[in-house]
C-alpha positions as CSV (number, residue, x, y, z in Angstrom):
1,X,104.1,71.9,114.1
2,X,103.7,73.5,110.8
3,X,106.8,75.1,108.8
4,X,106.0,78.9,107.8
5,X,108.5,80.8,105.7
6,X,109.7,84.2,108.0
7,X,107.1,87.2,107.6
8,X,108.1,90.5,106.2
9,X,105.5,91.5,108.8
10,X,107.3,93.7,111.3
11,X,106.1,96.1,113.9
12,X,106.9,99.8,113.9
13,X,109.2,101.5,116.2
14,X,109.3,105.5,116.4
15,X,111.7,106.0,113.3
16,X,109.1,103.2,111.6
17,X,106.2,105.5,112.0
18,X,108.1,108.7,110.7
19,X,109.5,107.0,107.4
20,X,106.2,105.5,106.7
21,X,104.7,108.6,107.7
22,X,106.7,110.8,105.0
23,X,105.3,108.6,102.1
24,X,102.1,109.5,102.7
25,X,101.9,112.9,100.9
26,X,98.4,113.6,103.0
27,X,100.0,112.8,106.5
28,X,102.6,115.0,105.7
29,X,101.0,118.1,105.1
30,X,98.9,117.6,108.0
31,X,102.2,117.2,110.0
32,X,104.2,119.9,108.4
33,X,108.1,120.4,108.9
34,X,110.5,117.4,108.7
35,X,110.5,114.0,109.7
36,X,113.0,114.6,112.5
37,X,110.6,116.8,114.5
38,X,107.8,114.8,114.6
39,X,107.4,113.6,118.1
40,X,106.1,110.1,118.2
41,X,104.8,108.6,121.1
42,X,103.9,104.7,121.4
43,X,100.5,104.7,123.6
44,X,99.0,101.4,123.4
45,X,98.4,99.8,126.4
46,X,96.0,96.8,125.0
47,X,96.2,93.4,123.3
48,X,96.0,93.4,119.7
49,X,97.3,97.1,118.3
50,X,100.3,99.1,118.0
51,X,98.9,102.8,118.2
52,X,101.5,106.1,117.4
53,X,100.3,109.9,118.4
54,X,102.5,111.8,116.2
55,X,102.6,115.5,116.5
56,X,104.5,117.8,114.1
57,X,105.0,121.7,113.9
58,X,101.0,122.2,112.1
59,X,99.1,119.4,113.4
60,X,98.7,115.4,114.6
61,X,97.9,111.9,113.6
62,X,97.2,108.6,115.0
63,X,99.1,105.3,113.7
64,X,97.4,101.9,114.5
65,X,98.7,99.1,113.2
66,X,97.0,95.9,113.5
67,X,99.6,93.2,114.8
68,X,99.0,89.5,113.1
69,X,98.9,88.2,117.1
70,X,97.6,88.9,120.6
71,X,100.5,91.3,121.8
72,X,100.6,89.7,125.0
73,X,101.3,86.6,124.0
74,X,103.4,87.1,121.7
75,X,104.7,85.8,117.9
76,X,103.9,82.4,119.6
């Protein structure tokens, strides 16, 4: 078994999504208003991703985040 130093890696929740969300002068102006009305909603279903629909008061985006594992199976 090899020895790995811990990741910094971590996959996003909701609040994840907004804050990285609101440093990205672009997705905000598409989103418009503040963070805390963005609705977020997790909607992957497959293996591999972690994919957002965030909808804010002037329009939507889609997060996907490529996970460094199969999501079924897990960090493993």
């Amino acid at each position: 078994m090899l020895d790995r130093p811990p990741s910094p890696y971590s996959v996003f929740a909701d609040d994840d999504v907004r804050d990285h969300l609101e440093g990205l002068p672009e997705a905000r102006a598409v989103l418009g208003g503040d963070k805390r009305g963005w609705r977020v909603r997790d909607v992957a279903d497959g293996n591999l991703n972690a994919v957002f629909l965030v909808d804010g008061p002037e329009g939507g985006v889609c997060v996907k985040q490529a996970l460094p594992y199969v999501r079924v199976a897990g960090e493993s």
